[in-house]
C-alpha positions in Angstrom: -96.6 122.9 61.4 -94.8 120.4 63.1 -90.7 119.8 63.4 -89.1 117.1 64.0 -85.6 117.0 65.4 -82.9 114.4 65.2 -81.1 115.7 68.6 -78.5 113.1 68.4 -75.5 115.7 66.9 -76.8 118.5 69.5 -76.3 116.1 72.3 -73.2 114.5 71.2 -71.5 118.5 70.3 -72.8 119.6 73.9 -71.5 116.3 75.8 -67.7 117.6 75.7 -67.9 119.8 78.9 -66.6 119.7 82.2 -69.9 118.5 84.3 -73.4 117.1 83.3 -74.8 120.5 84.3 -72.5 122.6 81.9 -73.3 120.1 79.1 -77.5 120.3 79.6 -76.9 124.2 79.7 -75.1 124.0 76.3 -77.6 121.4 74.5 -80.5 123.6 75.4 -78.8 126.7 73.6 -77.6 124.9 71.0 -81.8 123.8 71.0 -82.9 127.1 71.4 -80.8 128.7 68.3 -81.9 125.9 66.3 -85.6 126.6 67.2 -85.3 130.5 66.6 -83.4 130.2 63.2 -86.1 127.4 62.1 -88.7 130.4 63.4 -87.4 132.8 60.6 -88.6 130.4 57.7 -92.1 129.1 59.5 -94.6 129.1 62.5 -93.8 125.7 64.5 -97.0 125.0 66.8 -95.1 121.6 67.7 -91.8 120.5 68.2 -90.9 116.8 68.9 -87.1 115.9 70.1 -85.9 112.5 68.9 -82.7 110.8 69.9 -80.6 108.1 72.0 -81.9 105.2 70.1 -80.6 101.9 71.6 -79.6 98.1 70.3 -79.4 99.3 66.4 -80.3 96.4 64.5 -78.2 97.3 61.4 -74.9 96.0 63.7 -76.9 92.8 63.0 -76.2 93.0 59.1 -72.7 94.1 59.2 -70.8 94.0 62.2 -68.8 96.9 61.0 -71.2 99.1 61.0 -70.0 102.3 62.5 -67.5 100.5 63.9 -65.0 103.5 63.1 -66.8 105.0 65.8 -64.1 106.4 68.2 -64.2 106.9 72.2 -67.8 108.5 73.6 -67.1 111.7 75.7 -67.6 111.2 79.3 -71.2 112.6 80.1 -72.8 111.4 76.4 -74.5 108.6 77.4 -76.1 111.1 81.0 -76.9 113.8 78.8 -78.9 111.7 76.6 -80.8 110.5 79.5 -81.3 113.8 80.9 -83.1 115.1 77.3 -85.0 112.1 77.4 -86.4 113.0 81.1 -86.9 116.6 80.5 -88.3 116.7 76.6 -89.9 113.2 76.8 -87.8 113.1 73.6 -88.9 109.9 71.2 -86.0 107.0 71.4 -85.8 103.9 69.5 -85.3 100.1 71.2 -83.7 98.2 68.0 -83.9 101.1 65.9 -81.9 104.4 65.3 -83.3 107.9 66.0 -82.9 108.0 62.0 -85.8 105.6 61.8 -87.7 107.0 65.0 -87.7 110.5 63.1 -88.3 108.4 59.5 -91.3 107.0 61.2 -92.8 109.9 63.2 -92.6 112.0 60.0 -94.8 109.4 57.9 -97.2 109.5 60.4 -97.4 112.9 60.1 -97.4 113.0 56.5 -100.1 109.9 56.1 -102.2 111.7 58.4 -102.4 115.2 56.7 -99.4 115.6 54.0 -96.2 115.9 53.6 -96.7 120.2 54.2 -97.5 119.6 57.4 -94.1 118.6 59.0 -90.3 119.7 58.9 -87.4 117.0 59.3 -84.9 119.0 61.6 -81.4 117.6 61.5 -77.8 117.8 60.3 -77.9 114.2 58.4 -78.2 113.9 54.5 -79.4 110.6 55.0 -83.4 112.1 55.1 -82.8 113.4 52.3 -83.7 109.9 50.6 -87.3 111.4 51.3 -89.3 113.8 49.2 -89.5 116.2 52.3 -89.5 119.4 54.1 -85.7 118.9 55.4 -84.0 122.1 57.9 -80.3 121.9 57.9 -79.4 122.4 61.3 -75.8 122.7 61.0 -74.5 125.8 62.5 -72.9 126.9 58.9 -76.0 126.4 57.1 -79.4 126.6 59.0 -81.3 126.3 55.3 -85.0 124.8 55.0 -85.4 123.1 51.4 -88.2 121.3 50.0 -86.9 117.7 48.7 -88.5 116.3 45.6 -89.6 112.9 45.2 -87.0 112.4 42.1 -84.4 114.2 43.8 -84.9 112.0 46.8 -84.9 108.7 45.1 -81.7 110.0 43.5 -80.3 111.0 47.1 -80.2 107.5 48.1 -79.4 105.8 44.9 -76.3 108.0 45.3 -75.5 106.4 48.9 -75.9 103.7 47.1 -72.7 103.9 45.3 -70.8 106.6 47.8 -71.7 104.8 50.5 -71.3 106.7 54.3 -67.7 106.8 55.6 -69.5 108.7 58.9 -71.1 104.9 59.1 -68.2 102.8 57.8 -70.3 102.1 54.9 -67.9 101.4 51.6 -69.2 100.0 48.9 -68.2 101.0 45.0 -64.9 101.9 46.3 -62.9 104.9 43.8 -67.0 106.0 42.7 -67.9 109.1 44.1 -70.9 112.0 43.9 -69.8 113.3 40.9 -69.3 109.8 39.2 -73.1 108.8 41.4 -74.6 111.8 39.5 -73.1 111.1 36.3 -74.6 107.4 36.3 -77.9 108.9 37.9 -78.3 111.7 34.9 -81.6 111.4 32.9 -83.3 108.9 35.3 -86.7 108.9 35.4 -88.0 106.7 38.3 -86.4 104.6 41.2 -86.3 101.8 38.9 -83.9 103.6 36.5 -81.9 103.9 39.0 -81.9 100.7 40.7 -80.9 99.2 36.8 -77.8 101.8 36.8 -76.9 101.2 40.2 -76.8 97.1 40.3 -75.1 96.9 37.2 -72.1 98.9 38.7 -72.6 96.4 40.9 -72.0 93.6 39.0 -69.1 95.1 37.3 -67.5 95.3 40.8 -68.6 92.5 42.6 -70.1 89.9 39.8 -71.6 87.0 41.8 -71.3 88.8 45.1 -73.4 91.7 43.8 -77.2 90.4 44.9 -75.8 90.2 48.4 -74.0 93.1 49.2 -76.8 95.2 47.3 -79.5 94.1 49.7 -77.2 94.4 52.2 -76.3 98.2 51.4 -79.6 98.7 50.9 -80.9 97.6 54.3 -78.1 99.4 55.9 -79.0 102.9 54.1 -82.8 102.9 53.9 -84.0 104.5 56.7 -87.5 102.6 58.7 -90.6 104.7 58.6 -92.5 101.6 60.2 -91.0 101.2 63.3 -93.9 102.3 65.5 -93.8 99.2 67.9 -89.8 100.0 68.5 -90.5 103.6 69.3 -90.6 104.6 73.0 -91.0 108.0 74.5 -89.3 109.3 77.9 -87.6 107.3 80.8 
């Protein structure tokens, strides 16, 4: 089996240390517990590190996006740089390492099926995919099977929550519990996409068309961007 790991949140949790050398040291434990946790639930014969994605093309759609974004620590941007070098990590030019993993893991399903590769990250946001998904938050370290109407669900819910982690606010005062409410008894994406737009209509009324493409295209993760995807330094 193959995992693939959204190494962003490692890198940015190990990048608050003193010198580049302390912050590498603590990004390859933090790695290595992920890796031996992951171990307890599966063999792994392949890993594949993903992250430092550059020129996100989403800024392009709303210039607030993650614009609440505070101050990067010091060595973030060297530490990135470093994994790159020694993992020959995957990175995305005009994408995010969301849609770099996105698009590594359909390859991987497309190729063999959707058994045949884990998502490794501490993001919900792959959840919008009917997936083997490994929770690597500290607190949690869980492997879980998403299903295809649970994952169609998942992101119907950003849909209306929106991502305060991306400065994404949409159907402002509606949260999960109100998402899942509206969501209850659907059957198929298109279910939900009827449930969905008409909240936001009710909110927005001739501004709805717009702003739900334009949440859309900010939440749907790519699983095409092969041609943005480079590997190394």
């Amino acid at each position: 089996m193959k995992a693939i790991i959204d190494a962003d949140s490692l890198i940015y949790a190990s990048s608050f240390k003193d010198t580049l050398e302390e912050c590498y040291e603590t990004f390859t434990k933090s790695l290595d517990s992920v890796k031996e946790d992951l171990n307890e639930y599966c063999e792994v014969d392949e890993y594949l590190l993903c992250n430092g994605s550059k020129n996100n093309f989403r800024i392009a759609l709303n210039s607030q996006y993650k614009a609440n974004r505070g101050e990067k620590p010091k060595f973030l941007y060297a530490l990135h740089e470093l994994v790159k070098k020694n993992y020959n990590s995957y990175w995305g030019d005009g994408v995010e390492t969301d849609d770099v993993v996105a698009t590594l893991w359909k390859n991987e399903v497309d190729k063999y099926d959707d058994d045949s590769v884990i998502i490794v990250a501490n993001d919900k946001d792959y959840k919008q995919f009917s997936c083997w998904y490994f929770d690597m938050y500290y607190k949690r370290r869980t492997l879980d099977k998403i299903e295809p109407l649970e994952a169609i669900k998942n992101f119907y819910t950003q849909m209306v929550v929106g991502d305060t982690a991306d400065n994404i606010k949409v159907c402002l005062g509606y949260g999960k519990v109100a998402a899942r409410k509206m969501l209850f008894g659907v059957k198929s994406e298109l279910d939900c996409i009827k449930r969905v737009y008409s909240l936001y209509i009710e909110l927005y009324g001739n501004d709805a068309k717009r702003l739900f493409k334009e949440t859309y295209n900010l939440l749907k993760l790519r699983t095409d961007a092969n041609s943005e995807i480079r590997i190394g330094i």
